[in-house]
N, C-alpha and C positions, 0 to 999 in steps of 0.2 A: 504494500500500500504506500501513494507517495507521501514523504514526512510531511504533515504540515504547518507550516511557517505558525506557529501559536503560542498562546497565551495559558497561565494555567488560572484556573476559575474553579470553584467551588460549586459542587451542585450535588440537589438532596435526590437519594435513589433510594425509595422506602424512608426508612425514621435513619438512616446512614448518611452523613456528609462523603462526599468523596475526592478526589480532585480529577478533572477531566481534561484533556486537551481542547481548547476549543481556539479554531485560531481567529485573528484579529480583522479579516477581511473573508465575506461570502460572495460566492457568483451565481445566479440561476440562469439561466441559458433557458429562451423561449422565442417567439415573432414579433415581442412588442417588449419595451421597456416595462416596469414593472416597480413604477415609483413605491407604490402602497401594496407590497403583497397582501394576498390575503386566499385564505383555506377554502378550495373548491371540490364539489363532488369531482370524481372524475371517473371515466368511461371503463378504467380496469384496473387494478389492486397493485401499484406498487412494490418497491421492499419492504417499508416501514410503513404501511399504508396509507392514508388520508395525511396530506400537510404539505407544505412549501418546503421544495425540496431546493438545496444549494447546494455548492461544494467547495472544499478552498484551493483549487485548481481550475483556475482562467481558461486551460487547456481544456480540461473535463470541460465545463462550462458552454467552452466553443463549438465543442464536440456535439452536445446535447441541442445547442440551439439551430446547428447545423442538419443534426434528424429530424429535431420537431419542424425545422424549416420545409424539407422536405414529404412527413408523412400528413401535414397541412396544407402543403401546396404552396407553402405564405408566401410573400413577399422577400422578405428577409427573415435573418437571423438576428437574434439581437442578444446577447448577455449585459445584464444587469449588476451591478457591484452594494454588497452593503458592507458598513461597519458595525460588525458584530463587538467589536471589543467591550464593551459595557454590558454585556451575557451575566456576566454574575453577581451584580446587581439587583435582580429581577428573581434572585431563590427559585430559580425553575428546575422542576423535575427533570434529569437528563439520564439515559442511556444510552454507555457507552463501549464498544465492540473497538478493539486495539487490532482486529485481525479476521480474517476467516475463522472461524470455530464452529461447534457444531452447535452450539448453541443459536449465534448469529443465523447458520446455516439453517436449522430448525424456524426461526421468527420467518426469517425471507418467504420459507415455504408455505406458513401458515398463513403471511400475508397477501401475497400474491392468489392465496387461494380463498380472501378474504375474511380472512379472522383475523382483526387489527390485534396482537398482541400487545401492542405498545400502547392500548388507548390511556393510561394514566399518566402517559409522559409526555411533557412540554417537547421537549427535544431528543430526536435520536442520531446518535453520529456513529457512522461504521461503515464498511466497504460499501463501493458501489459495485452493482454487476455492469461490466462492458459486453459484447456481445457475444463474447466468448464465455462468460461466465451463464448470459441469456442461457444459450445455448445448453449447458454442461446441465442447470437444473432443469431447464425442458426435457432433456432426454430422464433426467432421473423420475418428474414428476409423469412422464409416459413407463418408465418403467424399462428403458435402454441401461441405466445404470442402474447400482448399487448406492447406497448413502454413501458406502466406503469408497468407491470406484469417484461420484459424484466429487466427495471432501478434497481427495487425491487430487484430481484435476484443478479443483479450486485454489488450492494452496501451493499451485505452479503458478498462476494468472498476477501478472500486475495489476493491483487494482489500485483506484483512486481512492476518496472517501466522501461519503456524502453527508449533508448536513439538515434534516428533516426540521422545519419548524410546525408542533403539530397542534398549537394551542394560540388562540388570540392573544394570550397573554406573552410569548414567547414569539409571537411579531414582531413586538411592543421592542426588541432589541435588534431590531433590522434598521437601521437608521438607511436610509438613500443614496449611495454615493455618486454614480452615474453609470451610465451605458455606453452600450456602441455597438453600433451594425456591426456587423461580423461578414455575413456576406447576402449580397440583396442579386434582384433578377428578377423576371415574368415569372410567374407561379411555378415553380418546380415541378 
């Protein structure tokens, strides 16, 4: 997973304080700047389910805005910047995943097969799936792989990391920073 440039912040996980990585700058990657996020239904279950997803990789970011550009047809790409550094401040619920594990590996599944496991937390940070990784749990959740077989593959993959914001209250530390087209064109 790539390091990310961070801060360390206090956040409560149960009746436990902890210290978590969180770092000082978010990006979302989407068709439109995204001054005022905020939490939408959306069309199909996530990793961490329901919430405003970021990541603290501009490159990830690019990447993302770059497929939604595409599987929308949109106009352009656009990634968004926030200043997350004032996150712990705000005493929010955060879970956090330093890695693939089976645990991690376990939430992904449940999610995506929509049983938010994470609905009591403000915040989740932990790998993101690229499309290799897509890939690796599609075949496990058809039944191509083994958990073992699945974990194996996972824990070769570079992954990024993503930063789920999944509570109004844990917007509230997205401050605005700015955007920029990334790449524009007739409808994809």
């Amino acid at each position: 997973m790539e390091t990310m440039p961070a801060i360390r912040t206090f956040a409560k996980l149960g009746n436990d304080t902890v210290t978590v990585q969180i770092p000082k700058t978010a990006y979302h990657g989407g068709t439109e700047a995204v001054t005022a996020p905020e939490i939408r239904d959306r069309l199909h279950a996530p990793d961490f389910g329901k919430g405003v997803y970021t990541t603290a990789s501009e490159e990830q970011a690019v990447r993302w805005a770059k497929r939604v550009r595409l599987v929308r047809k949109a106009e352009k790409a656009v990634v968004t910047a926030y200043d997350i550094s004032g996150i712990a401040s705000y005493g929010l619920t955060v879970k956090s995943f330093d890695g693939v594990s089976e645990e991690w590996f376990d939430a992904v599944i449940a999610c995506r097969q929509g049983t938010d496991v994470f609905a009591g937390c403000d915040v989740v940070v932990g790998p993101v799936a690229n499309d290799n990784v897509y890939q690796t749990i599609r075949f496990f959740e058809t039944g191509v792989y083994s958990k073992g077989e699945a974990m194996r593959r996972l824990l070769a993959e570079r992954l990024f990391n993503q930063i789920v914001f999944k509570t109004t209250a844990s917007l509230g530390c997205c401050r605005y920073v700015s955007h920029k087209v990334v790449e524009t064109g007739g409808a994809a």
